[in-house]
N, C-alpha and C positions, 0 to 999 in steps of 0.2 A: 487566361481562362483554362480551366480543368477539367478533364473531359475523360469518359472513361475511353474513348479511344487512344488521348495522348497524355494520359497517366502514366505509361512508363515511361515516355521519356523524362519523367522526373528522378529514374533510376539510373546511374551511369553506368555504364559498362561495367565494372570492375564492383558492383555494387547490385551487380543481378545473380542467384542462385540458381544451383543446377537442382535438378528434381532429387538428386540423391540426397544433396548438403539439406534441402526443403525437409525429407525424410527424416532427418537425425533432429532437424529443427520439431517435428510434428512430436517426435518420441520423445526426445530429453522436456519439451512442452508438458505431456501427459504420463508419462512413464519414470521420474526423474531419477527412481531409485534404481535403474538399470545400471548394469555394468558394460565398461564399452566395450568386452568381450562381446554381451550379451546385443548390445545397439549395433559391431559389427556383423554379426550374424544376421540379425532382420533389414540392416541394409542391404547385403550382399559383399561388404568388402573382403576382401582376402587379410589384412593386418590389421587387429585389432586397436594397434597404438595409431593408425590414421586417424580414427576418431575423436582423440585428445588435439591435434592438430588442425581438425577440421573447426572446432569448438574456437579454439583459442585466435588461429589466424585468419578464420573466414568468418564464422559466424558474428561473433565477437566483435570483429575489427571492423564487419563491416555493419555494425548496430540493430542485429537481430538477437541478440542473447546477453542476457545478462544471467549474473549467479555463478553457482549454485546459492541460492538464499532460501532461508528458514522462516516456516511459518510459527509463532506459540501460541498455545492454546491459554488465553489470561485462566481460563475458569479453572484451570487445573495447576494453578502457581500458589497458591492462600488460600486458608482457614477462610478466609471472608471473603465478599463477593467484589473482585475486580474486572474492572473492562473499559471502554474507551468511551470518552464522551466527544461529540464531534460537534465546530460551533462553525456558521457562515458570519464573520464578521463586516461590518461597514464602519468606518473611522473616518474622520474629517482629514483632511490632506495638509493640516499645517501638524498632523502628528504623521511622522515619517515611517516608514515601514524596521528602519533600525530603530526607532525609539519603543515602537509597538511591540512587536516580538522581542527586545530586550526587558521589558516593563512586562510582558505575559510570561518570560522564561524565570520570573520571579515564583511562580510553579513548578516547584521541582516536578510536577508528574506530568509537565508539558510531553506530548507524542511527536507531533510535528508543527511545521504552520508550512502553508503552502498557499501562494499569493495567484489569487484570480485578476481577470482582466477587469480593469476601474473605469468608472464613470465620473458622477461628479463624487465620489467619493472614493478613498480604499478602498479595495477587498479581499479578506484573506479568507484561506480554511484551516482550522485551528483544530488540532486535537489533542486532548488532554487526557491519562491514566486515571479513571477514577477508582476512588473508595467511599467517596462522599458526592455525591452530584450536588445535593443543595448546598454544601458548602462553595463547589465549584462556581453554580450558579449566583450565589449571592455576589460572589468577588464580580462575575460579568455585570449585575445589576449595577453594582456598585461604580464601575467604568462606564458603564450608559448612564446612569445619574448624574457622575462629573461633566461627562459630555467628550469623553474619550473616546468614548463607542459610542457611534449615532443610533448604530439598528444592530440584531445579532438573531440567529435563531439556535436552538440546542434539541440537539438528538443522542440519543442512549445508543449505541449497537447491539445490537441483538442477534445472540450468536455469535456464529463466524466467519471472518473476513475469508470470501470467496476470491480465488484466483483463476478465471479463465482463458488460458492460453489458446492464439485460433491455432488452427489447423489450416498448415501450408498447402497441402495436396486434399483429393477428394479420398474418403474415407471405401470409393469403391474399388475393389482389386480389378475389376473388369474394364474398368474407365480411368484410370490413376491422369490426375489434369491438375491444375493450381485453380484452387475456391477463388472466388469473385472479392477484390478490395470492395466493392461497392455492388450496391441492389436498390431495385426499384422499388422492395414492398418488404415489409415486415408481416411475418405470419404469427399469428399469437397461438399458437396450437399445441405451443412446446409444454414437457411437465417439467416443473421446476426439482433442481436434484443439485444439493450441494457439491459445490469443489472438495470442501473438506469437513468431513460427516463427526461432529464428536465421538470419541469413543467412551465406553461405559467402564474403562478398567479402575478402578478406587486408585484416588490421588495419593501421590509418594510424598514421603517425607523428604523434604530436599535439601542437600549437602550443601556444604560449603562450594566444592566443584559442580557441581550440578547447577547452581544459580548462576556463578560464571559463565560456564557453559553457555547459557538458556542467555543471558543477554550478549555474549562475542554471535551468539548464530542470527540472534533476532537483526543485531547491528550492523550485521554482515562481514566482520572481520576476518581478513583472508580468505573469504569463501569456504569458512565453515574447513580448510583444514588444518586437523588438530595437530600434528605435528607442530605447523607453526604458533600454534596457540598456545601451545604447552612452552614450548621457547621463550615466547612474547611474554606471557606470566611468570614463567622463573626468573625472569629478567626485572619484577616490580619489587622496589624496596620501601619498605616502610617507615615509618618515623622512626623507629625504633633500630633502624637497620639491617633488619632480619630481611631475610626470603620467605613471606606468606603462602606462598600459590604453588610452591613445586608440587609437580604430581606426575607420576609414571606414564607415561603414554598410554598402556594397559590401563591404569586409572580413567584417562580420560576418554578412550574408546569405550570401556564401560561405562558409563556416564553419557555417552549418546545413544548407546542400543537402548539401556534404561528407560532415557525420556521419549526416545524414539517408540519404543512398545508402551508407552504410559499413554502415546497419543501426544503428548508436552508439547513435543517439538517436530515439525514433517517438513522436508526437503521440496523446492522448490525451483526451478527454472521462470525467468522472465522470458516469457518470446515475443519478439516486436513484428506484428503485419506487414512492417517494410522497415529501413533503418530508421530509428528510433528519431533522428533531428528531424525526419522527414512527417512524422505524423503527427496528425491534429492532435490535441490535449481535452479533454473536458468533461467537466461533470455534471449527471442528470442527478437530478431528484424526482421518484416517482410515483404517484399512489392511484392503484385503481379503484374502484366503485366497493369493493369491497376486500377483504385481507387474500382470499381464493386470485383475484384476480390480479392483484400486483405479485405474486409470486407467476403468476404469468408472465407480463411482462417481462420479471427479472429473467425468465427462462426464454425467451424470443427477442429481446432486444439483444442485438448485434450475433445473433445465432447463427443466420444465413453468411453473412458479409465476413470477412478477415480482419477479425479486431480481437484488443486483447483488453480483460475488462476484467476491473478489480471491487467487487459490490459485496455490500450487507444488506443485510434489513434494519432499518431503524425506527428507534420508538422515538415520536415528539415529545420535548421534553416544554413546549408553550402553550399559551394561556389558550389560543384558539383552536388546537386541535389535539389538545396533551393526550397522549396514549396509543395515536394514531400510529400504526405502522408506515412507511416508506421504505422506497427503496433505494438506495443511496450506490451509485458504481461511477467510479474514474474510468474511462471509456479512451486508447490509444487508438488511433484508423488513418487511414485514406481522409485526408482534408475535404475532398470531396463530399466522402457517407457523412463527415462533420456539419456540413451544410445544409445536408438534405434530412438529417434525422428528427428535428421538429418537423418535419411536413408529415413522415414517416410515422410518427406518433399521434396523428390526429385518428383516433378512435374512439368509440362511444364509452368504451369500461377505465379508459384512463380517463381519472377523474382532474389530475394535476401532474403539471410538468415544467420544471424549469432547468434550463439550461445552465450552468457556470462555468463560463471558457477559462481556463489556463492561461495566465499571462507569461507566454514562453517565443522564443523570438526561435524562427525554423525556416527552413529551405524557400518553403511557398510563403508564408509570410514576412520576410525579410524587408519587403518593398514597403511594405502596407504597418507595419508595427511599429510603435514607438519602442523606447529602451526598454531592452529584458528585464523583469524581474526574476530571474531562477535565482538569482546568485544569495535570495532573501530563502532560499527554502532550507530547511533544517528537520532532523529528526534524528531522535535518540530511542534507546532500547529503554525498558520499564528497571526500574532499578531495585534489584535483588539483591541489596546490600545493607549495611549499617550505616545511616539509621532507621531505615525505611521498613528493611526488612529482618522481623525478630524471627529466629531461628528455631529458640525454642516452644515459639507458640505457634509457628508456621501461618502467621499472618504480616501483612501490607498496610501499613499507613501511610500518610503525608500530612505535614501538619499545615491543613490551608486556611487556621486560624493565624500562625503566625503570617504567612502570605499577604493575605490581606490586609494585614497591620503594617507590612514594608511594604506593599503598594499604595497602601494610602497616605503614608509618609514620602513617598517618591510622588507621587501626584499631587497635593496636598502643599509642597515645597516649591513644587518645579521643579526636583531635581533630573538628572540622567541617571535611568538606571543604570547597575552594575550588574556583570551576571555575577 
């Protein structure tokens, strides 16, 4: 049993933070482009280079930080309009979670898949790069016709993917304390205010480095430093036998400030409410009575409590409510707030609300869980290469005429897909 009084002892010793390390965690959270000159001045340290050290062998080590990772802005990468299509799948259980996602990576503009907790069926979260929805959609149709997919829903994003990092300590200088893992009441009072606001600067024409760039940051490779990026690239040979990628360091530092001011690409910190194996996983979907009102919610759920929460708005892409807004967020916490947050959501202007638990095996459920699925989660950067991406017309295709025609050949045979 889990109790806010003996919640920490699910902390060990050696896994509990001092309010200074909490500090650096609140800043690098919301501040990410500081310098640790700058972060040790507003902590109070005397040597600036502690701060690297605090990052790498305490935060880090002990699963409150990850990063530094890069958000991209899809709308400002192509001539034509891209952004992610997001699907809740259900699949019958004699098709395996490696047959599934090897037979959907038959999409090259696959994003991720990320496997929920199952009943009497699979269930995964699928996202996919679009340029074409209804062709994307036709291919799902086509999978639920055969009887590959039993059930599935599909949602558009809208916008941009928010990034809410909580805050370790109280935000007041006169009371400085550590915010509550958990709360008894959700206040809906909050104004709803994006994490990451588009900018209006006219979209760049983008280089050969510059598209590199934009998926090594999205993918996370080396955490975004270019030194080793610039290495890792000089080092790529081609059919031909040449060196395609070398570029100056100065090259590739320009080519971040660039995308950096275009809005393209913005630095990011993960911060985890307690070490990351220790917290619940799960995703709300959620639409209030009217658009006004679920932009509430997105702004008062998990506000008060210490959670870290990754949400859009998204538009339904189905028969029974297509065009509806929702509000779609991956929600980290306290296993506890995990439990209590349907009760917590019983109000009059939430119209709809559904729960989908993470199927991830952790500290508090270890006893209680069957075998992990993480080891099924995958995700790739969007691909700003040849043949996908034409240079000199600065648009984004996929061809998910051909897709459909090898997936319905791999299904159609019985075969095993190949990626």
């Amino acid at each position: 049993m889990i109790s806010l009084e003996n919640s920490i002892t699910m902390l060990e010793k050696d896994e509990r933070l001092s309010h200074s390390q909490m500090a650096i965690l609140d800043i690098l959270g919301h501040q990410p482009d500081l310098t640790d000159r700058e972060i040790a001045k507003l902590v109070g340290f005397k040597y600036y280079n502690y701060i690297s050290t605090v990052k790498n062998t305490i935060l880090k080590k002990r699963g409150y930080l990850s990063g530094a990772n890069y958000w991209i802005d899809l709308s400002k990468i192509s001539t034509n309009p891209v952004n992610r299509l997001i699907f809740f799948i259900m699949f019958p259980k004699k098709y395996t979670y490696d047959y599934l996602i090897s037979l959907l990576q038959t999409i090259d503009s696959w994003s991720f898949f990320y496997p929920l907790e199952e009943g009497v069926f699979n269930e995964m979260l699928v996202s996919v790069y679009n340029t074409d929805s209804k062709a994307i959609i036709r291919i799902m149709d086509y999978l639920k016709d055969e009887g590959v997919l039993f059930y599935y829903t599909a949602f558009e994003l809208e916008g941009l993917l928010d990034i809410y990092n909580p805050y370790h300590l109280t935000k007041n200088p006169n009371n400085i304390c550590e915010t509550p893992l958990v709360v008894d009441k959700i206040n809906f009072d909050k104004t709803f205010k994006p994490a990451f606001e588009a900018t209006k600067e006219k979209r760049l024409r983008l280089s050969l480095l510059d598209t590199r760039l934009i998926m090594y940051l999205q993918s996370g490779y080396y955490n975004g430093d270019l030194s080793r990026l610039m290495k890792h690239d000089a080092q790529i040979i081609d059919k031909e036998g040449n060196n395609p990628y070398i570029f100056g360091y100065n090259a590739w530092r320009y080519s971040y400030e660039k995308l950096k001011n275009a809005g393209i690409v913005r630095k990011f910190y993960t911060v985890y409410p307690m070490p990351k194996d220790k917290c619940s996983h799960f995703f709300l979907m959620l639409t209030g009575k009217n658009y006004d009102d679920t932009k509430k919610i997105a702004a008062s759920v998990g506000a008060c409590a210490r959670t870290l929460k990754a949400g859009a708005f998204v538009k339904s892409l189905n028969e029974n409510d297509y065009g509806k807004y929702h509000w779609c967020v991956h929600i980290r916490c306290h296993p506890l707030y995990k439990e209590r947050i349907m009760g917590l959501l019983n109000t009059p202007f939430i119209n709809s609300k559904i729960r989908y638990n993470v199927w991830s095996i952790s500290y508090h459920e270890s006893r209680k869980s069957r075998a992990p699925r993480m080891r099924y989660y995958f995700e790739q950067s969007i691909s700003l290469e040849e043949p996908y991406f034409d240079f000199k017309s600065q648009t984004l295709h996929y061809e998910y005429k051909k897709y459909l025609k090898k997936i319905k050949e791999i299904v159609n045979n019985e075969l095993l897909p190949t990626k």
